[in-house]
KEGU-905565 format. One record per residue (C-alpha): x, z, y. Coordinates in nm, 2 decimals, padded with zeros to 4 digits, m for minus. Layout:
BEGIN
(atom (X, Z, Y)) ...
REM end
This chain:
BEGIN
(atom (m00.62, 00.77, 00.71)) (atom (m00.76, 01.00, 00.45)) (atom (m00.72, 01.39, 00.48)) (atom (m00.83, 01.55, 00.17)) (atom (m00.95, 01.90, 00.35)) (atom (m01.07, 01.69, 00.65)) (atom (m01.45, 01.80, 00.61)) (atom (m01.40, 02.14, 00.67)) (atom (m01.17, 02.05, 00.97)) (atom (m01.50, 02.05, 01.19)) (atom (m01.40, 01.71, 01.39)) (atom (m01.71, 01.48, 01.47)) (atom (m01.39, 01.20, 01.44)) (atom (m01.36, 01.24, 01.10)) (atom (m01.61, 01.06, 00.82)) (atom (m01.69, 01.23, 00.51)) (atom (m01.54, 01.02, 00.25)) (atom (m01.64, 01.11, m00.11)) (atom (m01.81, 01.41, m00.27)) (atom (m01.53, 01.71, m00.23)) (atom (m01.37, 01.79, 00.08)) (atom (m01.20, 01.45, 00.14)) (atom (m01.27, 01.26, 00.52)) (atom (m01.11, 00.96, 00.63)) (atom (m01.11, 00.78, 01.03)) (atom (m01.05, 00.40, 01.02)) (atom (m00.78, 00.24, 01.27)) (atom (m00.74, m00.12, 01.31)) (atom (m00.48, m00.10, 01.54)) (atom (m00.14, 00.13, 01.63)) (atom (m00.34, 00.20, 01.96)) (atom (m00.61, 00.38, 01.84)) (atom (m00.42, 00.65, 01.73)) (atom (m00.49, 00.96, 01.91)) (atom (m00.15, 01.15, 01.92)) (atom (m00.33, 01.45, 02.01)) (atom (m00.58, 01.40, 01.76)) (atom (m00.32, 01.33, 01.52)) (atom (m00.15, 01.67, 01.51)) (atom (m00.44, 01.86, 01.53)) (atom (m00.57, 01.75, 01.20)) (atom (m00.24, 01.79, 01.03)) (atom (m00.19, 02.14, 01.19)) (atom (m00.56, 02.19, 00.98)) (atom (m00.44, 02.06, 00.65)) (atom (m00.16, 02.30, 00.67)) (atom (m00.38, 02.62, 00.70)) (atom (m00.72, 02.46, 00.57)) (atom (m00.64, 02.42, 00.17)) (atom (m00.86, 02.43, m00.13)) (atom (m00.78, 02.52, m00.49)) (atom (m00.85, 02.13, m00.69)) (atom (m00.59, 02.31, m00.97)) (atom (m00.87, 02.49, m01.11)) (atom (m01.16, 02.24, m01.05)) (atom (m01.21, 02.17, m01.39)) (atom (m01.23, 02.55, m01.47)) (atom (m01.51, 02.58, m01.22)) (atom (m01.71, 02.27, m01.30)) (atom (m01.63, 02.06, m00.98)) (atom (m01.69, 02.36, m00.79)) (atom (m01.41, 02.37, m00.48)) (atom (m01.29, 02.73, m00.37)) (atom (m01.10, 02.77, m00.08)) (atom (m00.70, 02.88, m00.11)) (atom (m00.67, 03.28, 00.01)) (atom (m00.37, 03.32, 00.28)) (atom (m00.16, 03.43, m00.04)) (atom (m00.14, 03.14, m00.24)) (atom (m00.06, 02.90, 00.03)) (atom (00.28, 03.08, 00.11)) (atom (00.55, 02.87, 00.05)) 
REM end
């Protein structure tokens, strides 16, 4: 599974995958999925986001999203 904010998430579970903010954590099985886990790192991805719409302006440079831009 690859979570594109996962390295700013702070979980030791996660593997950095890539050179932005992108981690990934490898499963072979339905079993080793931690429910727990699971939720947590989605509940992250919700309020940890960062602005790749203006990568290019900033030369590869990620910024993080204020609280204002991720309204809905």
């Amino acid at each position: 599974m690859l979570l594109w904010g996962g390295q700013s998430f702070g979980e030791e579970w996660l593997s950095c995958k890539g050179k932005f903010k992108a981690a990934e954590v490898r499963y072979t099985s339905i079993a080793q999925v931690n429910i727990k886990d699971l939720k947590r790192w989605l509940n992250k991805a919700q309020t940890i986001q960062w602005d790749y719409k203006n990568i290019v302006k900033r030369n590869g440079r990620l910024e993080p999203l204020d609280a204002a831009a991720k309204r809905f």
